[in-house]
C-alpha positions as CSV (number, residue, x, y, z in Angstrom):
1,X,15.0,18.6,-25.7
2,X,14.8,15.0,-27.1
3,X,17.7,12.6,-27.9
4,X,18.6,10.8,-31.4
5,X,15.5,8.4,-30.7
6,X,13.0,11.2,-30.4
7,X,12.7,10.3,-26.5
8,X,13.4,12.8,-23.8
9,X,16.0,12.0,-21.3
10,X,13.9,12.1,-18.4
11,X,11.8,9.3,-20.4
12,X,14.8,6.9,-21.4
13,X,16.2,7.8,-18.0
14,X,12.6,6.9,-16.0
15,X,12.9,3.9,-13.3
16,X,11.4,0.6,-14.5
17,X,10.6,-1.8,-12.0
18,X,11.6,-5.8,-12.7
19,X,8.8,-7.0,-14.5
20,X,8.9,-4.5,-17.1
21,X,12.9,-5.3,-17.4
22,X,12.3,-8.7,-18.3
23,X,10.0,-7.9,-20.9
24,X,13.1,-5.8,-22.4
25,X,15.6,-8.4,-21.4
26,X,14.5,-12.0,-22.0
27,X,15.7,-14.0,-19.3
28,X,13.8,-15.5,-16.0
29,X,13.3,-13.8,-12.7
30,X,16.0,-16.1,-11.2
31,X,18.2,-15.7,-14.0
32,X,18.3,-11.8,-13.4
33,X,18.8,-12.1,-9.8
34,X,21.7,-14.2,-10.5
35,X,23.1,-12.4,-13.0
36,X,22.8,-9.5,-10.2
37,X,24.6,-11.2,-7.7
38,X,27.4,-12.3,-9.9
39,X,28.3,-8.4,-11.8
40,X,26.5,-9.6,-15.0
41,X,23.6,-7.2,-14.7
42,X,23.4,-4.2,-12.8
43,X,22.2,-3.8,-9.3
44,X,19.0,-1.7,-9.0
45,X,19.3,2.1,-8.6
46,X,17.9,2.3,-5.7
47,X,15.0,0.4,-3.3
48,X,11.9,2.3,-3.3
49,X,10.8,0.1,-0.3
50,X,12.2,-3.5,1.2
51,X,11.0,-5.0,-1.3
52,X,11.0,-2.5,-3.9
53,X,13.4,-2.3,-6.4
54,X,14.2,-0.3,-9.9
55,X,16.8,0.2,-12.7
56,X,17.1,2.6,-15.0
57,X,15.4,2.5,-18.2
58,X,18.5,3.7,-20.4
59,X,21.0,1.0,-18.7
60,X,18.4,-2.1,-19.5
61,X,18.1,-0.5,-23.3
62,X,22.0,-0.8,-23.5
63,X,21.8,-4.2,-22.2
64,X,19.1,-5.0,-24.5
65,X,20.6,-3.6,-27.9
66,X,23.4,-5.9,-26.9
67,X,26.4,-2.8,-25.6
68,X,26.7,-3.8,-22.3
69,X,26.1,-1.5,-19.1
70,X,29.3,-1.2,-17.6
């Protein structure tokens, strides 16, 4: 069943990996990392490898419509 947007959840809920979170969130690599290590933005779900890692699609759309993520 799809939400409000016309998306599924398992769609808005889907891992996105970094480079597709900064095209939703407009800041540099560096900058995210930062804002990672200080609580600003959200640490990855999970590491897909040791090097791999992945956030949640719906978190980075809060953070992008400006509601937070917290």
């Amino acid at each position: 069943m799809g939400n409000l947007c016309g998306q599924s959840d398992s769609t808005t809920d889907r891992l996105i990996r970094l480079n597709e979170v900064l095209e939703r969130i407009p800041v540099s690599r560096s900058t995210w990392w930062a804002g990672v290590k200080s609580g600003r933005f959200p640490a990855p779900v999970r590491n897909l490898g040791p090097r791999i890692a992945a956030w949640r699609l719906s978190i980075i759309m809060k953070i992008a419509k400006g509601e937070g993520w917290q």
